[in-house]
mmCIF file of the N, C-alpha and C atoms, coordinates in Angstrom:
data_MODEL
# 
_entry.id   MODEL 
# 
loop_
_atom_site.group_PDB 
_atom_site.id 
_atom_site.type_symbol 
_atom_site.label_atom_id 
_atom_site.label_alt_id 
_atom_site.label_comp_id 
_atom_site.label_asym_id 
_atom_site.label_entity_id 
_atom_site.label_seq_id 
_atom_site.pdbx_PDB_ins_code 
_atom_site.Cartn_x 
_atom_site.Cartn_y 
_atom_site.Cartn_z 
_atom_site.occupancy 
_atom_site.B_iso_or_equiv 
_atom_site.pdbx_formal_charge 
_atom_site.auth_seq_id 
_atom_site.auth_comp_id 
_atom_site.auth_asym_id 
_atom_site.auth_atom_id 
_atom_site.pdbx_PDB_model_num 
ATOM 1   N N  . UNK A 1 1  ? -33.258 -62.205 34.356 1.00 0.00 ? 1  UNK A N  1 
ATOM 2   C CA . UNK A 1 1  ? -33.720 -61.403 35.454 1.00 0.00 ? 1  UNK A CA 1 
ATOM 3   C C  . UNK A 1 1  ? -33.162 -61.988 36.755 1.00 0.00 ? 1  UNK A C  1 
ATOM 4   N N  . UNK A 1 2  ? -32.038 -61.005 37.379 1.00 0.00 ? 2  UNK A N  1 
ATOM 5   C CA . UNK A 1 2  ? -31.790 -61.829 38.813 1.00 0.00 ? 2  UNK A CA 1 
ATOM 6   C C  . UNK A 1 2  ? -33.060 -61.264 39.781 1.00 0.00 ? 2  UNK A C  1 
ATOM 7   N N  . UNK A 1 3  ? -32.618 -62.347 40.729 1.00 0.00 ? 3  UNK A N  1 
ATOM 8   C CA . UNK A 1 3  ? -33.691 -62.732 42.297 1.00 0.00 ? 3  UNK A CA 1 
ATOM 9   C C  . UNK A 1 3  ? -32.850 -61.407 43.012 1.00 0.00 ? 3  UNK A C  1 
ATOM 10  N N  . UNK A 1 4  ? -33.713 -60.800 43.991 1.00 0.00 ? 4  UNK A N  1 
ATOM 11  C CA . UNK A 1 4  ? -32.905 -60.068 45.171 1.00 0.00 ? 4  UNK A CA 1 
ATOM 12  C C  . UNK A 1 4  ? -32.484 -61.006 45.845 1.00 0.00 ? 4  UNK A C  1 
ATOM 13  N N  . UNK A 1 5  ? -31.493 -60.814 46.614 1.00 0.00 ? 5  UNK A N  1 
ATOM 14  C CA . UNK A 1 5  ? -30.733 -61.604 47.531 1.00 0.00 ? 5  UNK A CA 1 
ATOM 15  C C  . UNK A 1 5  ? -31.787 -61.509 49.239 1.00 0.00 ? 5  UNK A C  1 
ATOM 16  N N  . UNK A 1 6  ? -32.327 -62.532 49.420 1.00 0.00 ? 6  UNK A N  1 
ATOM 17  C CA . UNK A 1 6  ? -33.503 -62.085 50.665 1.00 0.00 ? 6  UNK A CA 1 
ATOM 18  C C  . UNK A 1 6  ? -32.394 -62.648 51.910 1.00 0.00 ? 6  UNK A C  1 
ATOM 19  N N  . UNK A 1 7  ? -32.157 -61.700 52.844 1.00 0.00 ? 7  UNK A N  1 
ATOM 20  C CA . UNK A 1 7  ? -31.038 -62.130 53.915 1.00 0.00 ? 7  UNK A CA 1 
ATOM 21  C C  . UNK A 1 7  ? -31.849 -61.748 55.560 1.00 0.00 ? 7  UNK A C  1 
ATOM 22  N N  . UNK A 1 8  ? -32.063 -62.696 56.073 1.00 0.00 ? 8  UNK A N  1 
ATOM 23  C CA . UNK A 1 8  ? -32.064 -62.413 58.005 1.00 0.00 ? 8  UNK A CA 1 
ATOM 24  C C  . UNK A 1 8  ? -31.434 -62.818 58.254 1.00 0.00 ? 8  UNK A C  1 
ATOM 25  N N  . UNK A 1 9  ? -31.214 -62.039 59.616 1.00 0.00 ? 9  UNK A N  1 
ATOM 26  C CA . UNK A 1 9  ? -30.475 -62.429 61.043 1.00 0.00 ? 9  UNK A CA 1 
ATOM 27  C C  . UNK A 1 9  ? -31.405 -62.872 62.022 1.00 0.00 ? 9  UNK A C  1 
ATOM 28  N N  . UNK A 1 10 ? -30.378 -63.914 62.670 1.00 0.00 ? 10 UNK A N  1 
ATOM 29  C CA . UNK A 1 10 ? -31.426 -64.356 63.765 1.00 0.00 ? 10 UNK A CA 1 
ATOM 30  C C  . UNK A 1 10 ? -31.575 -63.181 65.330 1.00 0.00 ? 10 UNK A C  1 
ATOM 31  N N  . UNK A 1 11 ? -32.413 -63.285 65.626 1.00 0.00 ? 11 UNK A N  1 
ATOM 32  C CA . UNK A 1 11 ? -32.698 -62.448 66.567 1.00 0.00 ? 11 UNK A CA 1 
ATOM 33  C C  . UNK A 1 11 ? -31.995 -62.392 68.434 1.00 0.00 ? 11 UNK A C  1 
ATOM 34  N N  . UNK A 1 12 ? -31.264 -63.774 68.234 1.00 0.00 ? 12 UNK A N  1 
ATOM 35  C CA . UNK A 1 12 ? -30.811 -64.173 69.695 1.00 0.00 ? 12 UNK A CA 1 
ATOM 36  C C  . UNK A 1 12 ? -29.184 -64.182 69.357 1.00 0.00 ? 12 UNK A C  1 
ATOM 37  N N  . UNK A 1 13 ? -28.923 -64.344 68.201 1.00 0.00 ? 13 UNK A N  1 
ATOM 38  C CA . UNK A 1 13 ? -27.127 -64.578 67.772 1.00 0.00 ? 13 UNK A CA 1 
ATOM 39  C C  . UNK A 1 13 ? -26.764 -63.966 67.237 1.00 0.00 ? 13 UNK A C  1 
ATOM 40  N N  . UNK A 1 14 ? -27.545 -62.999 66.339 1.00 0.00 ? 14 UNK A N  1 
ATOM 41  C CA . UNK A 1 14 ? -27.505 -62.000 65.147 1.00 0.00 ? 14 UNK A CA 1 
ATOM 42  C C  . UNK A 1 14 ? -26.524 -62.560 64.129 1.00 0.00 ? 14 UNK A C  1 
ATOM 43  N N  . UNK A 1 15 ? -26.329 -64.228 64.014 1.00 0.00 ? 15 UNK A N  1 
ATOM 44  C CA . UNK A 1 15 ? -25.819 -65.044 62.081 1.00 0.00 ? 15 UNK A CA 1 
ATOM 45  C C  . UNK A 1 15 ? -27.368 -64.701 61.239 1.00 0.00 ? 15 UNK A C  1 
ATOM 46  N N  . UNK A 1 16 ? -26.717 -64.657 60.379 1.00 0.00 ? 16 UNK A N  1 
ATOM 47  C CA . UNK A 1 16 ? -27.238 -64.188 58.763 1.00 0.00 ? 16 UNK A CA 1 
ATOM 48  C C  . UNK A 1 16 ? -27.635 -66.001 59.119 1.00 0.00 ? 16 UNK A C  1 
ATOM 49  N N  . UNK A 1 17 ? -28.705 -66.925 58.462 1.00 0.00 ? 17 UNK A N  1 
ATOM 50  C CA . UNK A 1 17 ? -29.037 -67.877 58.502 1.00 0.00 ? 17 UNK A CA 1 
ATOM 51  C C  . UNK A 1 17 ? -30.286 -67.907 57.028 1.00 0.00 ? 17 UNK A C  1 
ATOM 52  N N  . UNK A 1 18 ? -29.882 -69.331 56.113 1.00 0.00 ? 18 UNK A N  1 
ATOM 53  C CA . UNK A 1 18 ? -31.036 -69.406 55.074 1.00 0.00 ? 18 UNK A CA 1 
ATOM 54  C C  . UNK A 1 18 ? -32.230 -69.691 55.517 1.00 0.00 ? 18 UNK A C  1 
ATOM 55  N N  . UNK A 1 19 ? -32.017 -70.072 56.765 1.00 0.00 ? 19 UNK A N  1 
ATOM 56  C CA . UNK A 1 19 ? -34.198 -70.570 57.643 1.00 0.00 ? 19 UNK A CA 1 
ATOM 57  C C  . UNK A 1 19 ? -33.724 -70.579 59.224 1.00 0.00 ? 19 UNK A C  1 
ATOM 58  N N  . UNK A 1 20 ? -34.865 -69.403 59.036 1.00 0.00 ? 20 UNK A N  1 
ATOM 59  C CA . UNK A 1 20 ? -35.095 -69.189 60.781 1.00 0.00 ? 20 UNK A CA 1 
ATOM 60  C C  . UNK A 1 20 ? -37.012 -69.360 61.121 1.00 0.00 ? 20 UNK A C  1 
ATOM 61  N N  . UNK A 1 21 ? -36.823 -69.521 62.419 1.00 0.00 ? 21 UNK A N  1 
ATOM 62  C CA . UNK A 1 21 ? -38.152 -70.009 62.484 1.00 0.00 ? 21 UNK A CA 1 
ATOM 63  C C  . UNK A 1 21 ? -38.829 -68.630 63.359 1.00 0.00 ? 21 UNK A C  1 
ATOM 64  N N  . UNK A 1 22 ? -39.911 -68.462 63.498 1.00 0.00 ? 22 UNK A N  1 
ATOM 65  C CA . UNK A 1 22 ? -40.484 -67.098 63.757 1.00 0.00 ? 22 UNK A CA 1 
ATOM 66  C C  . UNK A 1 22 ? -41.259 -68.134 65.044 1.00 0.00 ? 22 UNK A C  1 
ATOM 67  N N  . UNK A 1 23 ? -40.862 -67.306 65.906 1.00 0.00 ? 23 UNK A N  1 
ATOM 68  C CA . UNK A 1 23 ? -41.736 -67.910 67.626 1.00 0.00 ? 23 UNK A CA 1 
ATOM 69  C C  . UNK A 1 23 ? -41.502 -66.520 68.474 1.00 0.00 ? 23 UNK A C  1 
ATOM 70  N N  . UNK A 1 24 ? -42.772 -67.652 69.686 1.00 0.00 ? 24 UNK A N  1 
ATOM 71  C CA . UNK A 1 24 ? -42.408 -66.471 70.688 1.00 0.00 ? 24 UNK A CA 1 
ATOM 72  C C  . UNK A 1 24 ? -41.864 -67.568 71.535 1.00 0.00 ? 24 UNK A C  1 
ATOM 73  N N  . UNK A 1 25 ? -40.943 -66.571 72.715 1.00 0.00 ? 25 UNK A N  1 
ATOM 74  C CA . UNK A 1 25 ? -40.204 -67.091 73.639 1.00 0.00 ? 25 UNK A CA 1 
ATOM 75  C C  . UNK A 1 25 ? -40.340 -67.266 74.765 1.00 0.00 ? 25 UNK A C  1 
ATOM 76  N N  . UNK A 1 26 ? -41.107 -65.951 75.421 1.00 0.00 ? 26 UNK A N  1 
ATOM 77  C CA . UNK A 1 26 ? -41.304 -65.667 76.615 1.00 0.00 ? 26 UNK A CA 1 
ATOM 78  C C  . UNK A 1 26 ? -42.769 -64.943 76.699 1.00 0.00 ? 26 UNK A C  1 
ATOM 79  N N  . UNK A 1 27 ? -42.381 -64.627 78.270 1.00 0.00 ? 27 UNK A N  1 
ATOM 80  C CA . UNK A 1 27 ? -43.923 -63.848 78.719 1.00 0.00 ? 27 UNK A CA 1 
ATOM 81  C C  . UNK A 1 27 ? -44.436 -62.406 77.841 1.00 0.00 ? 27 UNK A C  1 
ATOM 82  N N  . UNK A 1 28 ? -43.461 -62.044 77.320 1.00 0.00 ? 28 UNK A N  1 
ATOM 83  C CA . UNK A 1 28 ? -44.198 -60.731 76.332 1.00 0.00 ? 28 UNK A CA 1 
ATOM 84  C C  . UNK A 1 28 ? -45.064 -61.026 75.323 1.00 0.00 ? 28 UNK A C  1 
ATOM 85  N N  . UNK A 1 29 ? -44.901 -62.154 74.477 1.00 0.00 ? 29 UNK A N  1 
ATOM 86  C CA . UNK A 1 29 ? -45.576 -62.971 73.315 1.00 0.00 ? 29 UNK A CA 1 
ATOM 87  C C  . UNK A 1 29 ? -45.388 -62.079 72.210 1.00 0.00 ? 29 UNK A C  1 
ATOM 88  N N  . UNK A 1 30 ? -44.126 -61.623 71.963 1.00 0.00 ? 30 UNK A N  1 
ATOM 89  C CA . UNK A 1 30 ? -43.527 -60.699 70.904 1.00 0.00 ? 30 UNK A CA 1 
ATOM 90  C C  . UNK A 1 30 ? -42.981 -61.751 69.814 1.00 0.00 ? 30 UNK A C  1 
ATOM 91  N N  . UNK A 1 31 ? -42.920 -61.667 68.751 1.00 0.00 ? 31 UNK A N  1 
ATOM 92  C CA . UNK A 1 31 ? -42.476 -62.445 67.389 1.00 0.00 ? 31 UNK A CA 1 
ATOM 93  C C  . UNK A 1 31 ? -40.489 -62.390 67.236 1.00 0.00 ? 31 UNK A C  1 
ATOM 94  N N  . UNK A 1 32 ? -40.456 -63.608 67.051 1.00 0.00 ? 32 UNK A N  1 
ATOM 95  C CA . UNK A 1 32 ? -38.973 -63.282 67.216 1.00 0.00 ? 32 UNK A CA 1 
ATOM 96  C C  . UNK A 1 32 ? -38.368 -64.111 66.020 1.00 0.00 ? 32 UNK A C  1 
ATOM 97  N N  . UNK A 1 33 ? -37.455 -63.878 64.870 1.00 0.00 ? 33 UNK A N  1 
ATOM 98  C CA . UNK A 1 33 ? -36.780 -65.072 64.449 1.00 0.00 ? 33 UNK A CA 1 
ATOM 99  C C  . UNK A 1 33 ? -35.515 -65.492 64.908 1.00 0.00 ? 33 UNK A C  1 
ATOM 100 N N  . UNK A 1 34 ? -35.313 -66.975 64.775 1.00 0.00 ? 34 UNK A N  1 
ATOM 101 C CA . UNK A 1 34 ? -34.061 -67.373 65.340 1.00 0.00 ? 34 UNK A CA 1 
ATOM 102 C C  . UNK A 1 34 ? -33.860 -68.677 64.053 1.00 0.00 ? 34 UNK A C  1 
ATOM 103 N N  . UNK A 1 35 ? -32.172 -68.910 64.212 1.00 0.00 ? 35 UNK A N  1 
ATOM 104 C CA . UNK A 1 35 ? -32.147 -69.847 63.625 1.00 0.00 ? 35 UNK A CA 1 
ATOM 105 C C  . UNK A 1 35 ? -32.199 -71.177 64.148 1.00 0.00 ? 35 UNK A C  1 
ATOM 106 N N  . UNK A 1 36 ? -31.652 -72.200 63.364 1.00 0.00 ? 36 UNK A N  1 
ATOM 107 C CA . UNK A 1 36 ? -32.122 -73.621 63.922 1.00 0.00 ? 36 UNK A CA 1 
ATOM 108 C C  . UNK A 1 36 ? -31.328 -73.724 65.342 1.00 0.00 ? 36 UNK A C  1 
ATOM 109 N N  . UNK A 1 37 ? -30.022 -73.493 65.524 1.00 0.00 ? 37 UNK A N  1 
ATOM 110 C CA . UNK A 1 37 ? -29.243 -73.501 66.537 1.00 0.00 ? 37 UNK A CA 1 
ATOM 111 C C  . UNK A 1 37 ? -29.867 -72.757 67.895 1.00 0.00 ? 37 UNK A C  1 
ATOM 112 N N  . UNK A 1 38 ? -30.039 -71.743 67.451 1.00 0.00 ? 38 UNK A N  1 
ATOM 113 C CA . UNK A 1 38 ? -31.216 -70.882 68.463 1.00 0.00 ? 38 UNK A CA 1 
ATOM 114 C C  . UNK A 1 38 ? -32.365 -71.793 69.227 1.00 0.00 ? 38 UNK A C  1 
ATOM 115 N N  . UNK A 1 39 ? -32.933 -71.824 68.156 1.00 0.00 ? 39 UNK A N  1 
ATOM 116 C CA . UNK A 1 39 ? -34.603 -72.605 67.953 1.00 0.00 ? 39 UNK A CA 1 
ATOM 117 C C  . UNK A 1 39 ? -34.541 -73.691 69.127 1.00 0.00 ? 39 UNK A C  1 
ATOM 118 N N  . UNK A 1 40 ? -33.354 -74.756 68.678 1.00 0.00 ? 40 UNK A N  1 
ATOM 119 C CA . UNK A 1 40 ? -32.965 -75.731 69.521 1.00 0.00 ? 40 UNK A CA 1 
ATOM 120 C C  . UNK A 1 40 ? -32.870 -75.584 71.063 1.00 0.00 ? 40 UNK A C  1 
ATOM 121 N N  . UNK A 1 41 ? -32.300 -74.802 71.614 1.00 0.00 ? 41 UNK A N  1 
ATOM 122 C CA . UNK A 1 41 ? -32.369 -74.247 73.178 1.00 0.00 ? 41 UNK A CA 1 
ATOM 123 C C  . UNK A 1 41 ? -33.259 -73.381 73.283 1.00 0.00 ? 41 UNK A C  1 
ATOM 124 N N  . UNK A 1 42 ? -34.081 -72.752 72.781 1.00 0.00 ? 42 UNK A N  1 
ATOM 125 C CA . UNK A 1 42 ? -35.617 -71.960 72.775 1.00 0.00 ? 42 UNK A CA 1 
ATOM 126 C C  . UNK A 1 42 ? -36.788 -72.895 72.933 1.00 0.00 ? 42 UNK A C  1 
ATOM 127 N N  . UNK A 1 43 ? -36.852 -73.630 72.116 1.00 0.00 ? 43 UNK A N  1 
ATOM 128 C CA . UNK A 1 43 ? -37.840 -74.362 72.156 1.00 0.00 ? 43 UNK A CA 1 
ATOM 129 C C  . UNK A 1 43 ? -37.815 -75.957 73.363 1.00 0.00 ? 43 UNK A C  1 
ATOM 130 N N  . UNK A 1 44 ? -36.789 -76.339 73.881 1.00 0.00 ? 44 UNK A N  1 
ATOM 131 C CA . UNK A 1 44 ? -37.096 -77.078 74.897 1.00 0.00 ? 44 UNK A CA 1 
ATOM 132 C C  . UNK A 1 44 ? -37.611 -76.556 76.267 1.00 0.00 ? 44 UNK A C  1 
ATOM 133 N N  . UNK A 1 45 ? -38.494 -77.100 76.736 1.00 0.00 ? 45 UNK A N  1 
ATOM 134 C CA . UNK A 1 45 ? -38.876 -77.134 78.222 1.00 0.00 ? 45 UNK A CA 1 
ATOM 135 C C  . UNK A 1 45 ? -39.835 -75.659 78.256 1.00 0.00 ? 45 UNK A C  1 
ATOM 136 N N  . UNK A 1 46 ? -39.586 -74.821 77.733 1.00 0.00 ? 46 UNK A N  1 
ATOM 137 C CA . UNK A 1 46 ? -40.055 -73.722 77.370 1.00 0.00 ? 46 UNK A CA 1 
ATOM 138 C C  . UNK A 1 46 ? -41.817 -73.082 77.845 1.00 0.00 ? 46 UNK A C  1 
ATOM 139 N N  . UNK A 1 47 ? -42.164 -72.887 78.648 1.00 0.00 ? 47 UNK A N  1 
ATOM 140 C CA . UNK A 1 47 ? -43.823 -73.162 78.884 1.00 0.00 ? 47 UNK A CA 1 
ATOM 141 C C  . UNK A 1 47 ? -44.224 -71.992 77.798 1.00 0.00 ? 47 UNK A C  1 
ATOM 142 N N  . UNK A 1 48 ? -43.479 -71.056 77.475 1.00 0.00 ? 48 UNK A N  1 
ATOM 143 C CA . UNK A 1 48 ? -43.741 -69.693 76.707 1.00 0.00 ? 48 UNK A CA 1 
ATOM 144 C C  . UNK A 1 48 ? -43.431 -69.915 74.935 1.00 0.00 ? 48 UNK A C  1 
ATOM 145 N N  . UNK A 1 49 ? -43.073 -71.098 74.818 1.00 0.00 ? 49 UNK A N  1 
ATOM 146 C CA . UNK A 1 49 ? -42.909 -71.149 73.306 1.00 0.00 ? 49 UNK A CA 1 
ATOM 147 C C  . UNK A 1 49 ? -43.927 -71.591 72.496 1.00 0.00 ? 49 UNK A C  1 
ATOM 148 N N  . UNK A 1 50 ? -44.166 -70.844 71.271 1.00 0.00 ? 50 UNK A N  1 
ATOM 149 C CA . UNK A 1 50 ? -44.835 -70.932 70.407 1.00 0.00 ? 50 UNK A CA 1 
ATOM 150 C C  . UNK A 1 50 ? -44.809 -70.822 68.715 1.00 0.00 ? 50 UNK A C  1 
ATOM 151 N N  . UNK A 1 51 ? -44.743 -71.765 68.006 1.00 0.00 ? 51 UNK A N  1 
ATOM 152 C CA . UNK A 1 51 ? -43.847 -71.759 66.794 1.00 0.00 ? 51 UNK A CA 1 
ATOM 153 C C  . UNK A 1 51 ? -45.040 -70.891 65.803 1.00 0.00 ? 51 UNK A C  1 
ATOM 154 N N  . UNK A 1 52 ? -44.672 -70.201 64.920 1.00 0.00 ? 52 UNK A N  1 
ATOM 155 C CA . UNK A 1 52 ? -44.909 -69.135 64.129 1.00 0.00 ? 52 UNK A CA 1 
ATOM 156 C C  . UNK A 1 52 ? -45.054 -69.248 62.639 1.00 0.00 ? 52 UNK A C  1 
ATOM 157 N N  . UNK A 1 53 ? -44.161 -70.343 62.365 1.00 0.00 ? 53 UNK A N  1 
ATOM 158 C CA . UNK A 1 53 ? -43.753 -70.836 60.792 1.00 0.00 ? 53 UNK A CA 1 
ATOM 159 C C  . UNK A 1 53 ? -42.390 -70.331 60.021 1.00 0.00 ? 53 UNK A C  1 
ATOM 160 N N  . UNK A 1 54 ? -41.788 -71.119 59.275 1.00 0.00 ? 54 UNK A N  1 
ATOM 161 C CA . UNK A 1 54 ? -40.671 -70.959 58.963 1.00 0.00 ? 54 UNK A CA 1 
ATOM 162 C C  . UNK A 1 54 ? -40.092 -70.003 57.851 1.00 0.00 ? 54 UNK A C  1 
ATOM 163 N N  . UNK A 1 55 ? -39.674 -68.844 57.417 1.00 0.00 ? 55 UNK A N  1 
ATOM 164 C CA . UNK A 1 55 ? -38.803 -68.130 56.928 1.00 0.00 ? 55 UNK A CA 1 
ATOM 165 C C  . UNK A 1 55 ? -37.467 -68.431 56.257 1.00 0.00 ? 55 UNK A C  1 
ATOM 166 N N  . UNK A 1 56 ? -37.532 -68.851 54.550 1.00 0.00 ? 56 UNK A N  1 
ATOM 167 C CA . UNK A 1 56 ? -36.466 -69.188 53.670 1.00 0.00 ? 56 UNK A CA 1 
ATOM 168 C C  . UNK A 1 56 ? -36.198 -68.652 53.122 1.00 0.00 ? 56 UNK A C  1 
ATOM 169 N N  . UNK A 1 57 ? -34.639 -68.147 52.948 1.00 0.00 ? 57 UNK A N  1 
ATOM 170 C CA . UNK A 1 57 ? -34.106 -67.271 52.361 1.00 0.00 ? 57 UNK A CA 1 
ATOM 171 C C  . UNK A 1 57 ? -34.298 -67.669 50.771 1.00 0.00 ? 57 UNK A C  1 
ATOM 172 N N  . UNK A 1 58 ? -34.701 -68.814 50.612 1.00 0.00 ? 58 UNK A N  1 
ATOM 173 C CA . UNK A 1 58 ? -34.669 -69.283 48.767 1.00 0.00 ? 58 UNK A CA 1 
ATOM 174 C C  . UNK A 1 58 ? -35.982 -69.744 48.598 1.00 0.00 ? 58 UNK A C  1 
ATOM 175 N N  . UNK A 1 59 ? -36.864 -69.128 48.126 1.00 0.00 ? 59 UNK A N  1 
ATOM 176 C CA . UNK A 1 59 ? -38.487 -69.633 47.707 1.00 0.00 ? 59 UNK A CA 1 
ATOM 177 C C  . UNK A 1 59 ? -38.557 -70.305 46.538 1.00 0.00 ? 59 UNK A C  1 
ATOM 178 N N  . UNK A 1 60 ? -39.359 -71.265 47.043 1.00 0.00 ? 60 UNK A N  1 
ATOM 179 C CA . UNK A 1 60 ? -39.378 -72.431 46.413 1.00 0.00 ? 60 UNK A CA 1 
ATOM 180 C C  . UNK A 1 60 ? -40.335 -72.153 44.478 1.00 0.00 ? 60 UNK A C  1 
# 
């Protein structure tokens, strides 16, 4: 029995990525995924960030 192939894009770069993290960014407090590269300049200094939990394309 194959697995479906489970695929996102990140929401700020639009790469296909195996783990993106689900946050908010800003003043709307809307759900966003991004990947780690993203995540990295999102999440510093940020007064509006809020982490969500992480999203893997391969379940464990």
């Amino acid at each position: 029995m194959s697995r479906r192939v489970r695929e996102k894009t990140c929401d700020r770069c639009t790469q296909i990525s195996p783990i993106l993290y689900r946050i908010q960014q800003d003043a709307a407090k809307t759900w966003v995924f991004v990947c780690p590269a993203c995540w990295e300049s999102v999440s510093q200094d940020n007064p509006f960030y809020v982490y969500g939990g992480t999203w893997k394309a391969k379940k464990p």
